[in-house]
N, C-alpha and C positions, 0 to 999 in steps of 0.2 A: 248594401244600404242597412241590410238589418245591422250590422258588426257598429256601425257608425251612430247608429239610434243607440244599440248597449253602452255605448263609451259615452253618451253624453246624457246619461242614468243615472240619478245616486245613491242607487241601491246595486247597482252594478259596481260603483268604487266601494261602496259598506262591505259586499262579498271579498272584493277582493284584498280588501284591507285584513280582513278577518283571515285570507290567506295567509296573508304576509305576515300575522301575528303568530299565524299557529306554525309558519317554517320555523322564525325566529325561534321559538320557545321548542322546538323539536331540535336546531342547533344547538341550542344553549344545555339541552340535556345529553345531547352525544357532543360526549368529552375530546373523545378521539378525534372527531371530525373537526371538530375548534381546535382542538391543538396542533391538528395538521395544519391548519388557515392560517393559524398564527406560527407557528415555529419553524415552516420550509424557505420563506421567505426571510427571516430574522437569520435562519440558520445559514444561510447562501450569503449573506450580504455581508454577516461575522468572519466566515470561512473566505470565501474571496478578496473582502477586505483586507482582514488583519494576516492569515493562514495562508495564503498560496502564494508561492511566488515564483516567477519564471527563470530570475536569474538568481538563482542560488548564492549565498556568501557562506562563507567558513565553512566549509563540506572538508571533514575528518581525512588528516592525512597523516601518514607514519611517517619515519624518517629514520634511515639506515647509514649511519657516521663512519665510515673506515677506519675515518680520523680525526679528528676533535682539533678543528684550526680558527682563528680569525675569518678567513677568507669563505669558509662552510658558513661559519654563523652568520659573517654578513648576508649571503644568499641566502639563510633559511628566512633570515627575519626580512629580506624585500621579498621574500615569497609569500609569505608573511603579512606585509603590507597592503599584499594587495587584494586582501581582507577576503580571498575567494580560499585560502588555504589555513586549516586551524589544525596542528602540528599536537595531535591526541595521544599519539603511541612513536614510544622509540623504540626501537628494535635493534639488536646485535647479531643476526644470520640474516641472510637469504629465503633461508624457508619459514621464517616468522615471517618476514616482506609479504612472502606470496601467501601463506595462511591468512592474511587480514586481510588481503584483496579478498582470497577467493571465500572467503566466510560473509566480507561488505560490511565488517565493522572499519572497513576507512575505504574512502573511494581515491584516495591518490598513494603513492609512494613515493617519496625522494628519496634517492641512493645518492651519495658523494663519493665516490673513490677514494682510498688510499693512494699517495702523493698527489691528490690535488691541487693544493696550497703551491706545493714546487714546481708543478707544471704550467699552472697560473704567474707564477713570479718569471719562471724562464721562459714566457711568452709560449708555450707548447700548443695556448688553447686547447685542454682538455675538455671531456664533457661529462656532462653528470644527469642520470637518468629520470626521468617524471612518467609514472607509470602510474596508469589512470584505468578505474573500473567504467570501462566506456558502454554497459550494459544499457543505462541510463544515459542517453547522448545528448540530452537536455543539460544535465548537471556537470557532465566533463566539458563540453565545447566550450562554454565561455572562461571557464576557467583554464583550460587548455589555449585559449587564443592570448591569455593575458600573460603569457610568459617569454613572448617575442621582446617582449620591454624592461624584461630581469637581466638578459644577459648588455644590456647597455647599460642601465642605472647599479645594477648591485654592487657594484665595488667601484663607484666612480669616486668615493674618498677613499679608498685602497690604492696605492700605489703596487704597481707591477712593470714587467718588463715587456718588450715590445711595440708594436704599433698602436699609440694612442686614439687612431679612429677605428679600429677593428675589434669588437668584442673580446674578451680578456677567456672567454670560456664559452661554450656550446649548453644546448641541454635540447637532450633527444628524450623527445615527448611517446612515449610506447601506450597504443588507447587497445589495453586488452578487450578481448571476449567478443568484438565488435571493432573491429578495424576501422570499417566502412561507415560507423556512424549510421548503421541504416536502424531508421524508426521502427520500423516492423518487428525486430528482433527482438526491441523490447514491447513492443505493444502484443502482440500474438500470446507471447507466453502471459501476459496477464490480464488477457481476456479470459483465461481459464479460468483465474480467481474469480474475475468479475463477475461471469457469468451463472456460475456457479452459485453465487454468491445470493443473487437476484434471483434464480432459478428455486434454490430449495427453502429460502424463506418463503417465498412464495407457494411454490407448490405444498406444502407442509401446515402453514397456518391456516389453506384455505382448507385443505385433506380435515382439520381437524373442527373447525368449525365448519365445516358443512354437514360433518355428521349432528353439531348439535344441530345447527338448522331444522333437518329434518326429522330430528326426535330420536334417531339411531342409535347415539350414541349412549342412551337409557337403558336399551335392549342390552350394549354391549355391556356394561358395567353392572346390568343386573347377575351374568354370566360369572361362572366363578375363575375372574382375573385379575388381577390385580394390577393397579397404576401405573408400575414400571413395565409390565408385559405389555400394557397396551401400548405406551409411547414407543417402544422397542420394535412391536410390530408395525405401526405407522412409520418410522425410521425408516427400517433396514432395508424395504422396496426401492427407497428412495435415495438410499443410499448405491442401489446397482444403479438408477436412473443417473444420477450425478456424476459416477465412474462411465459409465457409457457416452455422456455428454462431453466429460473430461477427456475422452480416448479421440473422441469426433473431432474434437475443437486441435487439438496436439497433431494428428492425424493430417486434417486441413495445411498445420502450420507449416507442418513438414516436408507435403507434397507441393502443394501451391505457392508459398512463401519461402520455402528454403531454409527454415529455421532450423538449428543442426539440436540434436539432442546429444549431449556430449558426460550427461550422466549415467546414473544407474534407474534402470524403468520401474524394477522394482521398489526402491526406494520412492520413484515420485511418486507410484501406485501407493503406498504406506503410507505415505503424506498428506496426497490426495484424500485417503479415505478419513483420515483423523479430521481434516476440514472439512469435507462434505458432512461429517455428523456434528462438528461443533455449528455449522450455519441450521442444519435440520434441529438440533435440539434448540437453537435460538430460537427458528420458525415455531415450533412446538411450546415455546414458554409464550408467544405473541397470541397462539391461538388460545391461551388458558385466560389474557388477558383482556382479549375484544368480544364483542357478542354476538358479529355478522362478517358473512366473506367481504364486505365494503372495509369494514374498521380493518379486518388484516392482510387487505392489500396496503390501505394506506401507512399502517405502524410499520408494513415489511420497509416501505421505502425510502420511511423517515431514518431506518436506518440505513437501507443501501445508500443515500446522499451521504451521509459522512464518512461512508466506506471507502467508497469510488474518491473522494476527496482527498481524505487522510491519509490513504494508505499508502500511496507515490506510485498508483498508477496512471494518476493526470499530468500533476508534477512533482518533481524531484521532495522525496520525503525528507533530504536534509536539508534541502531550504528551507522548510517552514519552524516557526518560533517552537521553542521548548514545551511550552504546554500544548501548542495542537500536535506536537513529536509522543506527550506522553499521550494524551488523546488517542491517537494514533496506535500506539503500540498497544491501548486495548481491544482492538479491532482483529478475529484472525484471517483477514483479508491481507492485514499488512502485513505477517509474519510467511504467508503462504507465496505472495508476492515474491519477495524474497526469495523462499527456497524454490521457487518452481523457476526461476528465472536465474539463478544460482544453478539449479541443474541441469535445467538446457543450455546454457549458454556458458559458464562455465567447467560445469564437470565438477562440482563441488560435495565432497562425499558427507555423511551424515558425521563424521569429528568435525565438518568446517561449520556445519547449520544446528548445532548442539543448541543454544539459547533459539532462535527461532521454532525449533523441534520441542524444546520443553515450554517455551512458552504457547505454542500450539495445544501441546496436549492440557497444560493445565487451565487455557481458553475453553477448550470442550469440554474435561469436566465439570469446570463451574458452571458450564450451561445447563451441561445435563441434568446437576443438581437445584439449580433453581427449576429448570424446568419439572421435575418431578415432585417437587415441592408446591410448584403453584397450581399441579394440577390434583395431588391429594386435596391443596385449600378449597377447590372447584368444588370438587365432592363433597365437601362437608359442609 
């Protein structure tokens, strides 16, 4: 009864008005927290909209000539057509074909044989190979299913010999790294990234502002240390936490899911550690920028959404438009991606992940050094 007597007060709405005045004006001074309100919603509806897409078109493919015929071109250009296959790199060996697989600067290959064209004309029905980085079984399947229909249309204004309702030629579709098409294979290894990803911005921005929180980190800075020592010592703990998570998560993939490791461990360990400090130094430039563990939880996550987005481990990174691709490649989620999924499943040595490996490293520096930048600004 009493609650019902306050509600129908109006000095009971005047208080509570005066609440509502003083939230507002308490939002409208934390930056952080309005631009979280406003930009996770704007930014999901940009990226879903226009940026992700399920069925991939023109995903990067090489092309290996024996022999330079009519009957090859016909078939490269209905392969072509069918707008799932963009024909980026030719090639003249065998081991350039498998270098650009196993590096994922193209996710298909066409090989034509040498005497094609004469095996086609004298009715032999030869066959000619499509070799697909099945790592990613999203972005191979549909474009793997759409070539059941090349070997009826691609030379049907080509005249040849033999049976005109029987296909003029074959093509044996080869789905490396991943035969089976199974999702795990590629989800497991880039839960590592992910995780990772979420884990040390997180843990890092809050490491850093909870010391100011509680005034400690006055004490620390009164001591004679300097800026980079401290962020180095907040780091490097963090950096064993990261590797230990990384080894759990890989570990897991291993025993339970089947996931084969078919690189070098030291190398993914090298790797691993170059990203876990380029996300910790991110973490560490987010804490120099917010003022409470609230603000760098939420900056951590405004960035993990376009991580997890961008980087192709929701959906295939080359179906999305050129500017969310460049987007994207500034993230070292997507370059980690990549090589950790390159060397599990794969086997791909550090000459095939050369540009993912430099662009890693020079992801982490720049972080590092903005990060030690804005926290000497802090101090002054």
């Amino acid at each position: 009864m009493s609650l019902f007597s306050d509600l129908i007060r109006v000095g009971f709405w005047r208080r509570v008005g005066a609440m509502i005045r003083k939230e507002f004006v308490q939002l409208r001074r934390d930056r952080i927290t309005f631009a979280t309100i406003v930009s996770i919603p704007l930014m999901q509806l940009v990226l879903f909209g226009y940026a992700i897409n399920t069925q991939p078109r023109g995903l990067p493919t090489a092309v290996l000539l024996q022999e330079s015929s009519d009957v090859g071109r016909s078939i490269l250009k209905a392969l072509e057509n069918t707008s799932y296959f963009a024909f980026t790199r030719k090639v003249h060996t065998v081991e350039e074909f498998d270098n650009l697989l196993l590096s994922g600067k193209v996710l298909f290959g066409v090989e034509i044989p040498r005497g094609f064209e004469r095996a086609v004309r004298r009715g032999d029905h030869p066959a000619l190979l499509v070799a697909a980085d099945a790592t990613d079984p999203v972005a191979a399947s549909s474009a793997l299913s759409a070539l059941g229909v090349i070997t009826q249309t691609a030379l049907e204004h080509d005249l040849f010999a033999g049976d005109p309702m029987s296909p003029p030629f074959e093509i044996r579709a080869h789905a490396r790294y991943n035969p089976a098409g199974s999702s795990r294979l590629n989800i497991v290894p880039g839960l590592v990234g992910t995780i990772l990803t979420m884990t040390m911005l997180i843990f890092t921005a809050l490491s850093v502002t909870r010391e100011i929180e509680r005034g400690t980190m006055e004490n620390l800075l009164s001591m004679p240390i300097k800026p980079i020592e401290v962020m180095f010592g907040k780091i490097i703990p963090y950096v064993l936490v990261g590797f230990i998570q990384a080894v759990l998560i890989i570990g897991i993939g291993v025993l339970l899911f089947g996931v084969p490791v078919r690189g070098g461990l030291a190398m993914l360990a090298l790797l691993s550690t170059l990203f876990i400090t380029a996300n910790l130094a991110i973490g560490y430039t987010f804490s120099t920028i917010v003022q409470n563990q609230l603000q760098a939880m939420q900056m951590s996550m405004m960035f993990f959404l376009p991580s997890i987005l961008l980087s192709g481990f929701m959906f295939p990174f080359a179906g999305m438009p050129v500017w969310a691709q460049y987007l994207g490649e500034g993230l070292p989620l997507t370059h980690y991606l990549r090589i950790v999924r390159a060397i599990m499943l794969k086997g791909s040595t550090v000459q095939n992940l050369q540009y993912d490996t430099i662009a890693l490293v020079a992801l982490m520096l720049l972080a590092m050094t903005i990060a030690v930048t804005r926290f000497r600004r802090t101090l002054d």
